[in-house]
C-alpha positions as CSV (number, residue, x, y, z in Angstrom):
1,X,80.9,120.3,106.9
2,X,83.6,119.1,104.4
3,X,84.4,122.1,102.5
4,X,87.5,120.1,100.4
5,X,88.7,116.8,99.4
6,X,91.9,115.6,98.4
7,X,93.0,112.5,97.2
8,X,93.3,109.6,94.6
9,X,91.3,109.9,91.8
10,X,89.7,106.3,91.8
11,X,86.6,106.3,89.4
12,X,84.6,108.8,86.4
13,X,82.0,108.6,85.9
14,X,80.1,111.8,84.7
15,X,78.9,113.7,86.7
16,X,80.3,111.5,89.8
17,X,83.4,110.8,90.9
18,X,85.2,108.8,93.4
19,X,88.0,110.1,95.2
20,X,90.1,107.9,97.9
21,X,90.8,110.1,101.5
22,X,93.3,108.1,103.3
23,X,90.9,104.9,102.4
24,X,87.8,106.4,102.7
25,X,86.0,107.2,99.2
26,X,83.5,109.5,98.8
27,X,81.4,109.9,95.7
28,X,81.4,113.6,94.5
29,X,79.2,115.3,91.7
30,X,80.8,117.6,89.5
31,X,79.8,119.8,86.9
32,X,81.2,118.9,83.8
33,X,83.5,122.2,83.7
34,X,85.1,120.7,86.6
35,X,85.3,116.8,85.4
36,X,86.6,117.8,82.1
37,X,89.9,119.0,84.1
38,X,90.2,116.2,86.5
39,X,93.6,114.3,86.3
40,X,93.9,110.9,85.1
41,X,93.0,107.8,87.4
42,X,94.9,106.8,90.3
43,X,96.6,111.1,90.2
44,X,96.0,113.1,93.4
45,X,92.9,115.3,92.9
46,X,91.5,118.4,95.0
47,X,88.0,119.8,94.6
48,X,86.2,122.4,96.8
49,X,82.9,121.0,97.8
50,X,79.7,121.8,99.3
51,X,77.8,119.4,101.3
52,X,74.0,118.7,100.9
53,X,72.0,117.0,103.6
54,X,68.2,116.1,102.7
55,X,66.3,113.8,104.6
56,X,66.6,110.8,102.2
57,X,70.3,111.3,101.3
58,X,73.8,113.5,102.3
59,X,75.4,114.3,99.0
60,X,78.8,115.8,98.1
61,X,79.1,118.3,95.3
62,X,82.9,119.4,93.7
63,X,83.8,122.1,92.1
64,X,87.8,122.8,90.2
65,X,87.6,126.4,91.7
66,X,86.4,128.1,95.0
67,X,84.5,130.6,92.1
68,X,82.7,127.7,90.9
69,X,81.7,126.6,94.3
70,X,80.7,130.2,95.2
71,X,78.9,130.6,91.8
72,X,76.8,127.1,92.9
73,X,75.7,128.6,96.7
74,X,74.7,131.8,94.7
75,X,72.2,129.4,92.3
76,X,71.0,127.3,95.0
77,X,69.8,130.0,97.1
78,X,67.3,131.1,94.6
79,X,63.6,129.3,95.4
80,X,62.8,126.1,93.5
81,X,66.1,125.8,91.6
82,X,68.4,122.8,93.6
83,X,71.5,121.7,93.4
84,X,71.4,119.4,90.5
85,X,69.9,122.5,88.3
86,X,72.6,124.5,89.8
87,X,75.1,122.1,88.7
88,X,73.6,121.5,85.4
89,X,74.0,125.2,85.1
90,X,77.7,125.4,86.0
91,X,77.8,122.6,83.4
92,X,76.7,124.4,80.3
93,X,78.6,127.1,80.8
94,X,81.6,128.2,82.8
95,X,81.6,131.0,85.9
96,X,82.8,133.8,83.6
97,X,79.9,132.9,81.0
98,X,77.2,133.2,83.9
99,X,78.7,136.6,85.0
100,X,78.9,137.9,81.5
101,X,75.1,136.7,81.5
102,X,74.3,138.2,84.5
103,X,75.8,142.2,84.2
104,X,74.2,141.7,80.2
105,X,71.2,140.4,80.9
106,X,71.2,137.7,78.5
107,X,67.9,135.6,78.5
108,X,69.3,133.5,74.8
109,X,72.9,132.9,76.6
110,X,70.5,131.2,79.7
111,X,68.2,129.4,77.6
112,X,71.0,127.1,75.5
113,X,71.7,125.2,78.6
114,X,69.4,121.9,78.7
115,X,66.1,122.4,81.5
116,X,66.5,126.2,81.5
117,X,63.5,128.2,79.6
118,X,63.0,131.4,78.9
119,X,61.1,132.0,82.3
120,X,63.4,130.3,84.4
121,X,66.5,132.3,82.6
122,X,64.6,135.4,83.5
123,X,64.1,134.9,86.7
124,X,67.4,133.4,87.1
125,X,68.7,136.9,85.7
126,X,66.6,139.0,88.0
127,X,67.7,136.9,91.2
128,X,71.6,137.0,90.4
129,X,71.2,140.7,89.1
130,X,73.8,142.5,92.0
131,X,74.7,139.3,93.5
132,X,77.5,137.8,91.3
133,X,79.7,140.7,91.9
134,X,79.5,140.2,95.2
135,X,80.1,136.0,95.6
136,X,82.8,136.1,92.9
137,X,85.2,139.5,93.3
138,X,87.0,140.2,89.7
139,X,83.9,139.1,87.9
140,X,81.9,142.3,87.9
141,X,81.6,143.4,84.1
142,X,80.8,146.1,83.0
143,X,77.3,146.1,80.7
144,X,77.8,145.7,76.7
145,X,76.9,149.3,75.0
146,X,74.5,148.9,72.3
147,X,77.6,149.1,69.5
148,X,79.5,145.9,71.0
149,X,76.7,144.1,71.4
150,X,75.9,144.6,67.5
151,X,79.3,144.0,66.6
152,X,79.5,140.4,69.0
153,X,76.1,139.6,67.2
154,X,77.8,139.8,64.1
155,X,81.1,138.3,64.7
156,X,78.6,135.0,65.9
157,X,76.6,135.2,62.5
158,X,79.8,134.9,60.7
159,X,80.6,132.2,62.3
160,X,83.3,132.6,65.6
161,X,82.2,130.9,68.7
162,X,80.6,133.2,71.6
163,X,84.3,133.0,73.6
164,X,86.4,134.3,69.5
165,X,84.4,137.3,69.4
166,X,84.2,137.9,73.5
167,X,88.0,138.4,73.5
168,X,88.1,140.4,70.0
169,X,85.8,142.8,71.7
170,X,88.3,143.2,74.2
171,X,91.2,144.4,71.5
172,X,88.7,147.2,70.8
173,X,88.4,150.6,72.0
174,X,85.5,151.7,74.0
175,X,84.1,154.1,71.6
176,X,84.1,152.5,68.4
177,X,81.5,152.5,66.1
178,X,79.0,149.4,64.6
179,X,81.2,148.5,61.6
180,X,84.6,150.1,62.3
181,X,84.1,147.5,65.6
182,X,83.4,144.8,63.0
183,X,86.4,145.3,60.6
184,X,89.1,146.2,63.6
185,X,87.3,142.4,65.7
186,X,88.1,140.9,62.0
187,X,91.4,141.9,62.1
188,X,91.8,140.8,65.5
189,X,90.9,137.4,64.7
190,X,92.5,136.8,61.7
191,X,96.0,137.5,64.0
């Protein structure tokens, strides 16, 4: 199987791109994590791929990072979700994201990227529960306590993005309280 390409960058167009092997193109899907750091046309490119074969069709899929691609054979495992959900997955949100999703159990992280429900992130969940750790090594988190979670709730409802208040959690110390977490993540921020 072809496990990676590199080559010239020939077209974009999302999700598919076109990348030249020593004059043979092939037409690669990416997620959009992967697309949005793809050199400009005509630059050498190198994406880790997994290969598809159906009966109607052999189709490439690229990923920037072996994690990604591992992430990807972790989601396609899982009865009745393929590889374009699993790439629409990797889309919405990046490998770290999923992990984060996984270990917390977050059905509402799931659910805000397009074709996923709150069934199919639950089941999803339940699958991958155990599993990440083990496809992507350095990802395993440990589960939110009930206090970080309340203070990343309310670092969202004030505004910061998901990602701002993920790495002001990390600034604080594991035992903090509700809204001594809040004022020291404010502070963190404002930095």
């Amino acid at each position: 199987m072809i496990g990676k390409l590199t080559g010239t960058l020939l077209e974009k167009n999302p999700p598919q791109i076109l990348i030249d092997c020593h004059g043979v193109g092939y037409e690669v899907q990416v997620s959009m994590n992967t697309f949005y750091h793809l050199p400009a046309l005509g630059e050498t490119v190198g994406v880790h791929t997994h290969m598809v074969v159906r009966e109607d069709a052999q189709l490439l899929y690229g990923f920037g990072t072996a994690a990604e691609r591992a992430c990807f054979r972790e989601l396609i495992k899982i009865s009745g979700l393929g590889p374009k959900m699993a790439l629409g997955i990797l889309s919405g949100m990046t490998v770290d994201d999923l992990a984060s999703a996984v270990a917390q159990q977050d059905v509402p992280l799931l659910t805000r990227v397009p074709g996923i429900g709150k069934k199919t992130a639950e089941r999803l969940l339940l699958e991958l529960k155990g599993k990440m750790a083990d496809a992507l090594p350095g990802t395993a988190q440990v589960p939110m306590d009930a206090a970080r979670h309340d203070v990343l709730q309310a670092l969202i409802a004030l505004g910061y993005s998901e990602k701002e208040a993920s790495v002001a959690l990390k600034t604080l110390p594991a035992d903090v309280g509700v809204s001594e977490g809040i004022k020291m993540a404010l502070k963190a921020l404002a930095r």
